[in-house]
Backbone bond lengths (Angstrom), bond angles and torsions (degrees), N, CA, C in turn:
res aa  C-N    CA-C-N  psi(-1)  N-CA   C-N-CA  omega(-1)  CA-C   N-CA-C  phi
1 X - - - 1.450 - - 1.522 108.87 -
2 X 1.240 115.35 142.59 1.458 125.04 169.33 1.228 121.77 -44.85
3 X 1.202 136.09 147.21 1.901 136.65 152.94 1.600 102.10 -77.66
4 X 1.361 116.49 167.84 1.602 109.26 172.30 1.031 114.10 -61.70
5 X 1.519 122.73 -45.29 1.485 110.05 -163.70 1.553 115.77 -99.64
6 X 1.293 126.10 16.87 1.440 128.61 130.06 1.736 131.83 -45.75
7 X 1.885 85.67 -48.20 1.383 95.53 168.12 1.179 137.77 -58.33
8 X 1.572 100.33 -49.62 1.533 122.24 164.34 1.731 124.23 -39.43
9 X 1.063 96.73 -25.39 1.413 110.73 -176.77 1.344 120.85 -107.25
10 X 1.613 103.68 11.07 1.648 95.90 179.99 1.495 123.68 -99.58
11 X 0.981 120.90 126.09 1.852 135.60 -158.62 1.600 117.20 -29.17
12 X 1.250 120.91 -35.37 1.461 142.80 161.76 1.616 133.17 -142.49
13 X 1.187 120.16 132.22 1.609 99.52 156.18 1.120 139.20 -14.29
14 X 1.335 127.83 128.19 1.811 124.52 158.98 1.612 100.68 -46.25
15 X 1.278 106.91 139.30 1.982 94.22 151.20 1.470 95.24 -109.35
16 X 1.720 87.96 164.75 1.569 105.26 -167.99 2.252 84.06 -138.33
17 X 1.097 83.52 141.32 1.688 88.54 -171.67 2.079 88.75 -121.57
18 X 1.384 106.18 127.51 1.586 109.80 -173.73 1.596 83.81 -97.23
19 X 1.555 124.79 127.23 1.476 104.98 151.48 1.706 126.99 -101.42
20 X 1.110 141.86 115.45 1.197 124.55 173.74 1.169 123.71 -51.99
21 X 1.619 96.02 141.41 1.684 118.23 -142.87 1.494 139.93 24.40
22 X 1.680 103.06 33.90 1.530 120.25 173.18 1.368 123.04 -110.19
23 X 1.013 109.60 -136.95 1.873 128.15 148.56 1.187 129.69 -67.30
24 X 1.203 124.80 178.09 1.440 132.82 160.71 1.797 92.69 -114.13
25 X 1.322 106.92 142.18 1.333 106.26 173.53 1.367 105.51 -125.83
26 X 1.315 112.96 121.46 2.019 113.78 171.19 1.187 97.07 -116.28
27 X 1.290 96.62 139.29 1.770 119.27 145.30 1.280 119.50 -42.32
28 X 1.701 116.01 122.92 1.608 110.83 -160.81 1.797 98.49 -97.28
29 X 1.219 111.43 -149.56 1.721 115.57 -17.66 2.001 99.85 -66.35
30 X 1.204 97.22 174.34 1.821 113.72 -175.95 1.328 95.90 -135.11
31 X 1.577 99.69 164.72 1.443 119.54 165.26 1.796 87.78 -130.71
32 X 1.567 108.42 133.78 1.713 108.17 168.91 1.317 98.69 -104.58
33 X 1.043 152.29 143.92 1.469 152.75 128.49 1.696 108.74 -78.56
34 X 1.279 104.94 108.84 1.484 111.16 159.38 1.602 157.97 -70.84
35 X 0.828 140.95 161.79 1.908 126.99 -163.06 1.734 95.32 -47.33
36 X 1.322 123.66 -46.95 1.281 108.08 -165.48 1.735 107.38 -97.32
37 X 1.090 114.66 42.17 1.534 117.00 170.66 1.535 103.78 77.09
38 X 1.055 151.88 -37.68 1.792 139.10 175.53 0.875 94.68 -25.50
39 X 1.753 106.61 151.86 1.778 121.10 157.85 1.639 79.55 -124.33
40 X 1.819 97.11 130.08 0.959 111.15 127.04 1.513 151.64 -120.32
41 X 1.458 143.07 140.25 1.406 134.53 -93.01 2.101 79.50 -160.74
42 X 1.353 97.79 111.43 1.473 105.89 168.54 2.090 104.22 -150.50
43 X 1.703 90.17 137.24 1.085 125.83 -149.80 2.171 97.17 -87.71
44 X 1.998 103.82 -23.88 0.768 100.11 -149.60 1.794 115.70 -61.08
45 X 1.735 132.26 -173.73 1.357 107.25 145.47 1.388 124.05 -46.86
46 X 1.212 119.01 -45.95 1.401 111.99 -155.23 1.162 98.39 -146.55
47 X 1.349 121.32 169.98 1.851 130.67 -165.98 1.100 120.02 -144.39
48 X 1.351 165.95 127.14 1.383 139.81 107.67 1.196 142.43 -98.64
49 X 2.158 92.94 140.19 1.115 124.49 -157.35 1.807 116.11 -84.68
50 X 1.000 95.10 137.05 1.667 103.50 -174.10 1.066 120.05 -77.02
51 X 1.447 125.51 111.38 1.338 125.11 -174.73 1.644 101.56 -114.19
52 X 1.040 140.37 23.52 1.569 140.24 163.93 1.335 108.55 -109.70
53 X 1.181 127.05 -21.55 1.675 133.19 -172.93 1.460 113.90 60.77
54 X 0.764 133.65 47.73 1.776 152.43 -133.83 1.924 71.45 -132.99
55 X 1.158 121.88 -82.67 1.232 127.08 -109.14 1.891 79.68 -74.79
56 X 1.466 107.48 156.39 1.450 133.88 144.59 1.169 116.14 -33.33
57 X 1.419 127.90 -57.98 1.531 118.10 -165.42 1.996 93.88 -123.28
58 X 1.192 89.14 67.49 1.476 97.63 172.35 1.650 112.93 -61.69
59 X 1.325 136.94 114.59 1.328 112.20 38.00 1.225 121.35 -95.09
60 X 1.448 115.96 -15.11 1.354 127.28 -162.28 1.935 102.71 -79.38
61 X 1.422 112.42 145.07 1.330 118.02 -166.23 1.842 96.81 -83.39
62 X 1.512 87.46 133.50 2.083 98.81 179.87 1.926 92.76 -106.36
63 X 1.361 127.22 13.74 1.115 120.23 -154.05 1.805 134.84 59.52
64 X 1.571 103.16 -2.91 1.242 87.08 -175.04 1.535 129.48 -57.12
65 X 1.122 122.83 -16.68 1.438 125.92 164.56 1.283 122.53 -27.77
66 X 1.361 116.96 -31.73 1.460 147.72 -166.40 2.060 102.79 -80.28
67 X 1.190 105.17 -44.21 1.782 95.85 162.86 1.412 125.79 -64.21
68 X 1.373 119.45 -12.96 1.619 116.05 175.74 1.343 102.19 -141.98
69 X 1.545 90.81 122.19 1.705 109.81 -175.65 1.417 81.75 -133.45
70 X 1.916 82.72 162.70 1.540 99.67 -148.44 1.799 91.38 -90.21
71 X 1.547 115.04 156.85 1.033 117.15 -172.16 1.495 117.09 -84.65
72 X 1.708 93.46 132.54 1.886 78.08 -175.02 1.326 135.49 -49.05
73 X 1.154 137.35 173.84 1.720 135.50 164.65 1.107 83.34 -109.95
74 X 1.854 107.49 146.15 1.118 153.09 173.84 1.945 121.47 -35.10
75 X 1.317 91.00 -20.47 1.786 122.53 168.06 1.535 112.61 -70.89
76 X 1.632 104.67 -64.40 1.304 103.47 -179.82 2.015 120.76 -72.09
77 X 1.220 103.91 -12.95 1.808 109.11 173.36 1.518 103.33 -72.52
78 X 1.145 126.79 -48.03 1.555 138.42 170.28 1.229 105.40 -33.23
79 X 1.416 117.90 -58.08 1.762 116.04 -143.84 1.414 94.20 111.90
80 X 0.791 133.50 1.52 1.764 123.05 -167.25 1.306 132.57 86.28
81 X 1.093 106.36 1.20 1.762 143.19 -159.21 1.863 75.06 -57.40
């Protein structure tokens, strides 16, 4: 992990991309540390991070989020009518 003033000195921001009802995607490489203390450590450009815990190789996103979508309301079967 960084000290502050490593940080302070770094050329730009990370971006972090939020997707609704997906991942979080950052610009790599990252280290995640998880609720139970793991680091996990990817080298790639870019990542996404699993925020449903769905996925197989948690932390990193396998898409499973993508098998359960939320069920429409009765609005969206219409057309919106």
């Amino acid at each position: 992990m960084r000290n502050a003033d490593e940080h302070a000195q770094s050329p730009r921001p990370r971006r972090i991309t939020v997707e609704r009802g997906g991942p979080v995607v950052v610009e790599g490489p990252v280290e995640v540390v998880t609720d139970d203390g793991t680091v996990a450590v990817s080298r790639r450009f870019a990542v996404a991070i699993c925020t449903c815990r769905r996925s197989a190789t948690y932390p990193w996103c396998d898409t499973s989020h993508r098998a359960r979508r939320p069920r429409p309301t009765g609005r969206e079967e219409d057309g919106g009518r």
